[in-house]
N, C-alpha and C positions, 0 to 999 in steps of 0.2 A: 112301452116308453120308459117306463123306471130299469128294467133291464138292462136299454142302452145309455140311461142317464149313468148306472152303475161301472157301466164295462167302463167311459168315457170317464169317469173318476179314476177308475182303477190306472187306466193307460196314463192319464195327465200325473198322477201321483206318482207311477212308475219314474216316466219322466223328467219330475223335477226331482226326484231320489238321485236317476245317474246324471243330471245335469249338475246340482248342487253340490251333492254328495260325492258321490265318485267321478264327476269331471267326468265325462264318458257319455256324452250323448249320443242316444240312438235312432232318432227322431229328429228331422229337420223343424227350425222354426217356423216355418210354414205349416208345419202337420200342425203342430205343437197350435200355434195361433187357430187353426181349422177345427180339429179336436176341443178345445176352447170354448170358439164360437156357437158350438152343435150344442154346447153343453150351457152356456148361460139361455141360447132358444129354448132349450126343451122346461131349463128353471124358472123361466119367465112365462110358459103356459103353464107350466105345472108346478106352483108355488108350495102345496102343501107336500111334495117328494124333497122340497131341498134336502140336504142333510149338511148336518153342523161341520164334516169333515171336509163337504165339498170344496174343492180347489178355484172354485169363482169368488170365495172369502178372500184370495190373494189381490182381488183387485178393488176391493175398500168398499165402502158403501153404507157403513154402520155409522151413526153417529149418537153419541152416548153425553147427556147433559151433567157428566161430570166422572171424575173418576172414583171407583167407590177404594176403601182402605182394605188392603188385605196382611192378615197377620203369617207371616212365614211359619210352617210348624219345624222347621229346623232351619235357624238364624242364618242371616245371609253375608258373611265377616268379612271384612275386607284384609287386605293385605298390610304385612310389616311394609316399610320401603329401605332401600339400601341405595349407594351412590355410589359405591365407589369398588373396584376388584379387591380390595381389603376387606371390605363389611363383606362381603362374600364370602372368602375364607373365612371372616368369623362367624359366621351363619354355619357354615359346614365344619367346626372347633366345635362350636355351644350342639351341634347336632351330634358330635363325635364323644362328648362329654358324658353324654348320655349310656354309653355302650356299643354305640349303633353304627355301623359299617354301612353307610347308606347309598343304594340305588335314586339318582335323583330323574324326574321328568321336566325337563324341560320347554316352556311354552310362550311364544311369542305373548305382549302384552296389547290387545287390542284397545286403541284409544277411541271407545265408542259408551256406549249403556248397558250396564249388567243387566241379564232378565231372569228371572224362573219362571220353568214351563212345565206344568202338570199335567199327567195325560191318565186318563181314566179307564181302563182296557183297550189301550193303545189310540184314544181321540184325545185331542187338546183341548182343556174346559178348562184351562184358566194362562193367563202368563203376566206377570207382577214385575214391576221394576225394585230396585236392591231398596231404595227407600230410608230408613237409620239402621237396618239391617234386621228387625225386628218387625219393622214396618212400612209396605210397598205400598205402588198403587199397580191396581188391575186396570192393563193395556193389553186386555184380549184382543179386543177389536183393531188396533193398530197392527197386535202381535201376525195374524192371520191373513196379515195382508203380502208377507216375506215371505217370497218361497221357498225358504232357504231353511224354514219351519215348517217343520211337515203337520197338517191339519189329521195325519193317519199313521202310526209307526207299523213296522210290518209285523208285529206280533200284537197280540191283544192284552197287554201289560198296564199294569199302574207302576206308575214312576213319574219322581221329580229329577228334570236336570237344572243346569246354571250353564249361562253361556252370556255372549256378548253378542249387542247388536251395534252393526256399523255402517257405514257408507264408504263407499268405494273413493277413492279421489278422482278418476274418471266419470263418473258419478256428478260429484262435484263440482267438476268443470261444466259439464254436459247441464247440470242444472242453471251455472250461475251462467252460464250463456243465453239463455233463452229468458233469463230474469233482467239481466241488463239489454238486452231489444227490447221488453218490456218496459223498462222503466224502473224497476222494482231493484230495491238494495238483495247483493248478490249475499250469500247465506257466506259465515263467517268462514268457517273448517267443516271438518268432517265429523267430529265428535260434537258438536253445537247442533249440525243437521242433522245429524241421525238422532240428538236427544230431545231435539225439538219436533222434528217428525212424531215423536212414540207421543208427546205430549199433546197433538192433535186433538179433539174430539171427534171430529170428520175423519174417517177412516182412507178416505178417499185421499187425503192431503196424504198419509204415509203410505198408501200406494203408488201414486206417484213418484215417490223421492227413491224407487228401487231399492231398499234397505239392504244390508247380508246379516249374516247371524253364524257364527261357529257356537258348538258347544264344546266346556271342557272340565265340566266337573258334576259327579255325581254324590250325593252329599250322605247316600245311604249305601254303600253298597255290598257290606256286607251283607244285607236284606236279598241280595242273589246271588249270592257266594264267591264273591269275587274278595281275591284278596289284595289286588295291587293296583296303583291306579293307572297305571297302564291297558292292562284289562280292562278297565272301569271306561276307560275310553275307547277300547276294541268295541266291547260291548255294547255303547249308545251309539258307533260307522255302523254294525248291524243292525240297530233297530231303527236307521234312517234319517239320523243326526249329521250334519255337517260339521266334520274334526277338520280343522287345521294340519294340515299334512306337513307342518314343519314344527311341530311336536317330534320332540326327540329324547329317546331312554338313554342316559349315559350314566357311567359305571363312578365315577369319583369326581372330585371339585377341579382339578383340570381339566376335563372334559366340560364342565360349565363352563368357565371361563373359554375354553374355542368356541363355545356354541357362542356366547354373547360376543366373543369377536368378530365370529362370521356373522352373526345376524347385524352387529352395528353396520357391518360394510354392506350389506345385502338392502339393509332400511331404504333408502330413496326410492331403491327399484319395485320396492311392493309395490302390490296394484292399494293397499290400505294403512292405515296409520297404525304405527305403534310407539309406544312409547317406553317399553321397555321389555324385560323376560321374567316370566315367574320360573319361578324354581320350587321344586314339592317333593317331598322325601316319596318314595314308589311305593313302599312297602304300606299299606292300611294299617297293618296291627303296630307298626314302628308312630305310625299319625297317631293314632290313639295312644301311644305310651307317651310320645311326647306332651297333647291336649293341644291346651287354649289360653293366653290368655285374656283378660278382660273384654279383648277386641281384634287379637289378631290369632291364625291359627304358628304356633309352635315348629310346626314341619313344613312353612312355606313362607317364602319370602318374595317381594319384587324388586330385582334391578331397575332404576328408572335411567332410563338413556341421559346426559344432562344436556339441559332445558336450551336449546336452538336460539330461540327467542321470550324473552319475557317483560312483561308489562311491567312499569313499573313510573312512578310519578317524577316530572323534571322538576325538582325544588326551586332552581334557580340557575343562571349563566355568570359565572364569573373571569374573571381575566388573568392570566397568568404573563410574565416576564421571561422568557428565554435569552439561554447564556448572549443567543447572539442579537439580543435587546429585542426579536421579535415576540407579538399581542399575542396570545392563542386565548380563546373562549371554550369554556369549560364548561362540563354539564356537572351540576350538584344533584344526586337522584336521589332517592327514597330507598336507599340498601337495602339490596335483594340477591339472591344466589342465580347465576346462572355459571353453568357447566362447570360447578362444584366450589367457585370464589365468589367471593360477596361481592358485589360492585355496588359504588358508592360516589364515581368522580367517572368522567368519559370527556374524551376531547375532541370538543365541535371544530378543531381546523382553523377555520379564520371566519372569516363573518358573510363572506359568498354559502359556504356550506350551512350556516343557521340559516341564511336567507330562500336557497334552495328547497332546505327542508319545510320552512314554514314554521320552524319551533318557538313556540312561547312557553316563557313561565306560569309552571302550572300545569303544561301539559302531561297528560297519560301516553306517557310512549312505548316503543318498545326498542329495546338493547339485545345483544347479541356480542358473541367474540370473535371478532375478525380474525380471520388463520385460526381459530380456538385459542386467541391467546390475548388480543387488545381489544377490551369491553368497546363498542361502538352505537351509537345510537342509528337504529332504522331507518325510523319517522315516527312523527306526531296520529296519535289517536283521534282526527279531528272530527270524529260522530261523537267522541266525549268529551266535549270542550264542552263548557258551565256558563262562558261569559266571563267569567272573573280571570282568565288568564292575562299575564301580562304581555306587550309585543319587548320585544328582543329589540336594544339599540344599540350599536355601537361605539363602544368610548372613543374617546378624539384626545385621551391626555395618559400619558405613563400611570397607572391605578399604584406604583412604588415611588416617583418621587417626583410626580406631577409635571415631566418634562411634555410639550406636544408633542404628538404621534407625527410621524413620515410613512407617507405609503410608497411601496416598493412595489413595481408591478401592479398587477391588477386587483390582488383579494387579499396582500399582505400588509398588518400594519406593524411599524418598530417603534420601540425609544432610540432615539438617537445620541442617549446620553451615556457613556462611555462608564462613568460614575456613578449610574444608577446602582444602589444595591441590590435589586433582586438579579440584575445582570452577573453582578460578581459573587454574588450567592451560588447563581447555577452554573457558573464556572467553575467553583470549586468544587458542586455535587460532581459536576462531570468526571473533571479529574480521578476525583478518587472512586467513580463509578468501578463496577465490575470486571466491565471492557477498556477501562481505563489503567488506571492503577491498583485497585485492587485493594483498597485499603477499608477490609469489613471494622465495622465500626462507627464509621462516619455516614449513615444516611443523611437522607434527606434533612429530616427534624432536629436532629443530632448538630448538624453543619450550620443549618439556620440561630441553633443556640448560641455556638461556637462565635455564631459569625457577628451577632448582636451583642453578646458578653464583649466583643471585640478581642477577641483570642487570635480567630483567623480572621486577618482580612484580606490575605494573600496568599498564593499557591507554597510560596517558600514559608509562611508561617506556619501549615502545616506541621512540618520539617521541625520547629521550634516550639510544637505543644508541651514539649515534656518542661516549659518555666513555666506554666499556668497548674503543674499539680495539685499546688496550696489549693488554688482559687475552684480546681475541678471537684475535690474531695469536699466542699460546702454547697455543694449544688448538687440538688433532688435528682437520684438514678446515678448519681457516679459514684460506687463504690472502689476498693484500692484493687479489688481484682479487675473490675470492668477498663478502670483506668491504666493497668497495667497489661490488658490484652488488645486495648488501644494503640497504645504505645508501640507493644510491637507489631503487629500490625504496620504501623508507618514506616519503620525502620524495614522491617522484609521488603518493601515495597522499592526502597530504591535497589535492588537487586533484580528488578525486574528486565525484561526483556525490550528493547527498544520501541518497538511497536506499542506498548503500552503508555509510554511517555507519548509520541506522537498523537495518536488518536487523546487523550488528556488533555494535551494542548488547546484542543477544540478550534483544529484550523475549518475552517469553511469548506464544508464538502468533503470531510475527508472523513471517512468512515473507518470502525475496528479494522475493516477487512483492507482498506486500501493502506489502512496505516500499516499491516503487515506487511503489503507488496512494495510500498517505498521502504520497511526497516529493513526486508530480505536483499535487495538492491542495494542498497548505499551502503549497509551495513551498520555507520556510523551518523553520528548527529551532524557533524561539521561537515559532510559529504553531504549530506540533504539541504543545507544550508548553502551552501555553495551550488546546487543545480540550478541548471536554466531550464526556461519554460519549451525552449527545444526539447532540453535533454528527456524529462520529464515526460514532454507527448512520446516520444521513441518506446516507453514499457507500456506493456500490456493494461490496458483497464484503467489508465490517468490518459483523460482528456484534457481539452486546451482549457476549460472550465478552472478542474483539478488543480492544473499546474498551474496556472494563474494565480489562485488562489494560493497557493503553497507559495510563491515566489511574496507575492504580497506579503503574507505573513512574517517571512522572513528579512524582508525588506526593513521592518521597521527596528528601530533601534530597543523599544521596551519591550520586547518579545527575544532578542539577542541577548538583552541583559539580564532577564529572566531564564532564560540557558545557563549563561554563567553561571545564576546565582545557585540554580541548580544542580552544575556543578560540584561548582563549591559545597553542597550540602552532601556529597559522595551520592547523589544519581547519577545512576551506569545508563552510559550514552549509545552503548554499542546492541546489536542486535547479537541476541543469546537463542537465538531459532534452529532450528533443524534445517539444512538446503533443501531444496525442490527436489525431488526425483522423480526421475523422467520415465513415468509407470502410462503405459498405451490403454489400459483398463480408464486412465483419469485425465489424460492428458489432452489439455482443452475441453473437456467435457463438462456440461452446466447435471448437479444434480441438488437436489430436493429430499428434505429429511421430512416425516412427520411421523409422527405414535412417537410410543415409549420403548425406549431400545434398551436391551437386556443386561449388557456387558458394556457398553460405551455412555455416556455422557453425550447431546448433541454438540456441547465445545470440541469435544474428542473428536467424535465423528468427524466433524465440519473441519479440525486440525489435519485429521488423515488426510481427510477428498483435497483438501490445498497441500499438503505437503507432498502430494502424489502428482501434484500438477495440473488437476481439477479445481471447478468454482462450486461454490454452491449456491442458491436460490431460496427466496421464501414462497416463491410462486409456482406453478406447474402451468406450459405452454409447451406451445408445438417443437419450440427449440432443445426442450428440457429431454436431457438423455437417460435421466434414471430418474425413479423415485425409491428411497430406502424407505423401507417400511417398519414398524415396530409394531404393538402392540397399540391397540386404540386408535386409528389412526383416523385422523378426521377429515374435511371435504377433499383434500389434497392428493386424498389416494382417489378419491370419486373420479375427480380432473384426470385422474393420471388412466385411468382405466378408458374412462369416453376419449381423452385425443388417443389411446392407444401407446400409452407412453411406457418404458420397461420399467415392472415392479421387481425389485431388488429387496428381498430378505437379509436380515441380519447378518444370518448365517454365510449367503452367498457375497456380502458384500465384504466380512470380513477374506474370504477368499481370493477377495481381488487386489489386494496390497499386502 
C-alpha cells in the first residue's frame, strides 16, 4: 500500500510539474482527478503513511488558530517605484554611473502577495508572507494548498525562493458568480482575493479560491554558483518552480522601454493582473557592487503602469458658469495622482449625470481619465458611505449674479443673463484659449484678475492692456518681464490665422476644427458673414444645426460691431492656412491619434491628416480607418485591435503624405 501511495505522489507531482510549470500536460484531467482520488482513499485508511509532501495538502484541510511570526534570515525588500519612461532612463544613468554596462531582466509585476518558500532537502516546511520585510507570517498551510507550489522539488536541495501568489481574473469571475446566486458580496479584485485567501485559517477557504504563484527571485545564489540572475531563474524552471515565461533578458534601456511598451498593450489580454514591470541589473556581482539602500535594492526598480482607477474622497459639488451662461456641477476631490496628474476638480455634466450616479457629498469614489486625458468620476463607493454624507441638490439661481436658472432640454440648466460676469469671464478665457487665439499668458486665474481689477471687460480690451502697465507693475506676480512677454504675446496674436478668430468668437457649435473648415472656404471674415444657412449646409461637415447658428450669430448687430472693432485694432480677417490636397492615402478618411509621437506634435499630426483631406476622431469605431500609434498608447489602440481597425506607425504614417 505505501508503495502505490508513493508511485501515486510521484505521478500527481509529475503532473502538476508539466501542468504548472511547463504548460504541457500529459495526463488528462480525468486521470489526474482518478490518480487523486486513489490517493486521498488509501490516506484516509492509512493515516500514519501520509507524508508532509503529499499532493492531497493541495486541497486545504488544516486549520491553524492563528498565524505564528516568522523572522526572514535574509530581509524581504521591497521595490524603488518609477512612473514614468524618464525615471527609467535615470534608473539606467545612476546605474551607468557606476561603471557598469548593464544586462537587464526584465519581469512582469504581479498584482497579488509576495511569499517565501523554504524547502528543506527539496520538501516545503515553511512559506511566510513579505510582512515589514523583516517580519512575516507563516502561511504554510494555505501555502500547500496551490499547486502551482510544488510540496517536492526534483532534487533534494535546501533553498529559499520569493515569488508571488495570485488569482487568475477568470478565477475571479468564476468565483463572484456563484457568490452572487448565493447571496454573498462578490470579492473585490484579484489582489484583495488572493491576499485575503492566504489570510484564511481554514486551509480549505484557500483551496477553494484556485490560487497561482510564479516565482522570480532567488535571494542567495551565489550559495550555488550561479552568477546572473537569469540563471538564477533557469535554475529554480528546473527544480520545479513556475517562472513567468514572459520574463525577458535584454541587452540596454531601449530594449526596456519596448518590453514595457509591448507589455502595456498586451495588459487587458492576460489571463492575471499586473501592475507594472521590474527591471533588475542581470549580473550578481554588478547587484552586489551596487547594494542596498535602507529599503530598497540599488539594481532594481518598478515601473508602475499609471493607476486606471483610483479612490479618492468627493469633498463637495460646486457650480460653475459657462461662456454660453450654461450650470455645469463639479466635483471638488481630495488630490490624488492618477495616470501621472494630480486631479483635484472633475466635471459632473449637468445634474441628470449626479443623479444617475447616486453621488453625495462625502463620498469615497473612484476617478479615472477618460481618452487618458479628462479626469472623470466612475461612481460612488456606496458599501463606504458612514451616514454623514450629504444628498446632492440642485441650484435654481445663477451661483455669479443670482439671475434664475432656465432649463433647456431635458438635463440642462443656463443663466439667462447676458451680463452675468462669469459668462463674460469665460468668454474671454476662450478667446484667448490655445485653439483660439493663442494668447499664452492670459489663463484662467490671470483673466479672472484682469477681469475684476476691471482692465478687461471686453474682447477688444484685451487689445488695450498695454494703458494698465502702471497699475500691472503693483500687483503681486506682474513683474516688467512677465508683463512685457504678455504684451507681446497679444500683439503676435492678431497675425494669426482666421480660423483662430472664428472658433474665439465662441459661436454655438462651432468647434476648432469646423472653424478651420469655414476659414479654408470663405477665406475671408466678410464672406462668412454674408453666408446663407443654404450655402453653409452645401460644405462638408456643417449641418443645418451649424449653419443656423452661424447665421444667428452674424445676424446680430453687437457681434458685427465687435468685428469692426477688431478690425480696427489690426486683427487679420483673412485665412493664412495651407489648401487641402487632394492625397487618396486621407481623402475622406476618419483617423485616430493616440500615444506619444516621436517627431510630430498631435496639433501637427491632426494639421497633416486635414490638410491631406482627412478627419480626425477622438473615438475608435467601425467607421475609423486608421489609428496612428505612438509610444504609450492607451485603450484606443485596445479598440482599434478588437474592431480590427488599421494600426498605423509613426514611421508608416509619415509615408503617407
Amino acid at each position: 500500500m505505501e508503495e502505490r501511495m508513493n508511485e501515486l505522489i510521484d505521478i500527481i507531482n509529475k503532473a502538476d510539474y508539466e501542468y504548472h510549470t511547463l504548460d504541457n500536460p500529459t495526463i488528462t484531467d480525468q486521470e489526474y482527478d482518478q490518480y487523486l482520488r486513489e490517493l486521498f482513499e488509501i490516506e484516509a485508511e492509512h493515516p500514519e503513511l501520509v507524508r508532509e509532501d503529499s499532493p492531497t495538502h493541495h486541497a486545504g484541510g488544516k486549520i491553524i488558530e492563528g498565524f505564528e511570526k516568522v523572522t526572514h534570515k535574509i530581509p524581504m525588500m521591497s521595490m524603488s517605484d518609477v512612473f514614468s519612461e524618464s525615471e527609467v532612463i535615470d534608473f539606467d544613468r545612476r546605474i551607468k554611473k557606476e561603471n557598469i554596462n548593464p544586462e537587464y531582466m526584465c519581469e512582469l509585476k504581479i498584482d497579488g502577495l509576495s511569499v517565501s518558500l523554504l524547502y528543506e532537502k527539496g520538501k516545503l516546511v515553511r512559506a511566510a508572507t513579505r510582512g515589514d520585510g523583516v517580519v512575516g507570517e507563516d502561511i504554510t498551510h494555505n501555502a500547500k494548498t496551490i499547486k502551482a507550489i510544488p510540496l517536492k522539488l526534483n532534487k533534494d536541495i535546501d533553498i529559499e525562493v520569493r515569488g508571488e501568489i495570485f488569482m487568475n481574473k477568470k478565477t475571479l469571475e468564476d468565483i463572484n458568480r456563484v457568490r452572487i446566486e448565493n447571496g454573498e458580496t462578490p470579492l473585490q479584485n484579484c489582489r484583495n482575493a488572493a491576499a485575503g485567501s492566504m489570510r484564511q485559517l481554514d486551509s480549505k477557504v484557500a483551496a477553494s479560491r484556485k490560487l497561482d504563484n510564479f516565482i522570480y527571485h532567488l535571494p542567495n545564489p551565489e550559495d550555488y554558483g550561479i552568477t546572473t540572475h537569469s540563471d538564477a531563474i533557469e535554475f529554480m524552471r528546473e527544480l520545479g518552480f513556475k517562472i513567468n515565461p514572459n520574463n525577458r533578458l535584454v541587452h540596454n534601456i531601449n530594449e526596456v522601454i519596448e518590453y514595457i511598451d509591448e507589455k502595456t498593450k498586451q495588459r487587458p489580454s492576460l489571463p492575471y493582473d499586473i501592475d507594472g514591470v521590474v527591471i533588475k541589473v542581470n549580473s550578481i556581482a554588478n547587484q552586489r557592487a551596487l547594494g542596498y539602500t535602507a529599503k530598497f535594492p540599488k539594481w532594481a526598480t518598478a515601473y508602475k503602469f499609471p493607476a486606471e482607477e483610483v479612490l479618492t474622497e468627493l469633498k463637495d459639488i460646486i457650480f460653475t458658469v459657462g461662456r454660453t451662461g450654461q450650470i455645469t456641477p463639479n466635483a471638488v476631490l481630495n488630490p490624488t495622482l492618477v495616470a501621472g496628474s494630480t486631479i483635484s476638480r472633475a466635471t459632473l455634466h449637468n445634474e441628470q449625470y449626479v443623479l444617475d450616479k447616486d453621488l453625495k457629498i462625502g463620498d469615497i469614489v473612484s476617478i479615472r481619465k477618460a481618452g487618458d486625458v479628462i479626469p472623470e468620476v466612475v461612481e460612488a463607493k456606496k458599501e463606504r458611505r458612514k451616514g454623514t454624507e450629504k444628498d446632492f441638490v440642485m441650484i435654481d439661481t445663477c451661483p455669479m449674479c443670482g439671475t434664475k436658472l432656465v432649463q433647456k432640454g431635458t438635463v440642462d440648466y443656463y443663466c439667462p443673463n447676458d451680463k452675468c460676469p462669469a459668462r463674460n469671464v469665460e468668454s474671454l478665457i476662450h478667446f484667448t484659449s490655445r485653439d483660439a487665439m493663442n494668447i499664452t499668458g492670459l489663463g484662467d486665474s490671470i483673466m479672472e484678475d484682469l477681469y475684476n481689477f476691471h482692465f478687461i471687460a471686453t474682447i477688444p480690451d484685451i487689445y488695450a492692456l498695454d494703458k494698465h502697465i502702471k497699475d500691472l507693475t503693483r500687483m503681486e506676480g506682474y513683474g516688467d518681464k512677465s508683463i512685457t512677454k504678455l504684451l507681446e504675446a497679444i500683439e503676435a496674436s492678431k497675425s494669426n490665422s482666421l480660423e483662430k478668430l472664428i472658433f474665439g468668437l465662441g459661436i454655438p457649435h462651432v468647434g476648432s476644427k469646423t472653424a478651420k473648415i469655414l476659414a479654408s472656404h470663405y477665406k475671408n471674415i466678410d464672406n462668412l458673414i454674408s453666408a446663407t444657412e443654404e450655402e453653409l449646409t452645401q460644405i462638408d461637415d456643417i449641418g443645418k444645426i451649424i449653419a443656423k447658428s452661424i447665421v444667428n450669430f452674424f445676424s446680430k448687430d453687437s457681434n458685427i460691431a465687435l468685428i469692426e472693432e477688431l478690425k480696427d485694432l489690426g486683427i487679420n480677417m483673412n485665412y493664412l492656412g495651407e489648401e487641402v490636397i487632394s492625397n487618396d492615402n486621407f481623402n475622406g478618411k476618419t483617423f485616430v491619434l493616440t500615444g506619444t509621437l516621436e517627431t510630430l506634435t498631435r496639433d501637427e499630426a491632426k494639421d497633416i491628416i486635414e490638410r491631406n483631406g482627412g478627419k480626425t476622431s477622438s473615438s475608435v469605431s467601425k467607421k475609423t480607418d486608421g489609428v496612428i500609434v505612438g509610444s504609450n498608447p492607451g485603450s484606443k489602440y485596445d479598440k482599434a485591435v478588437e474592431l480590427n481597425v488599421p494600426i498605423i506607425s509613426e514611421e508608416d504614417f509619415k509615408k503617407m503624405y
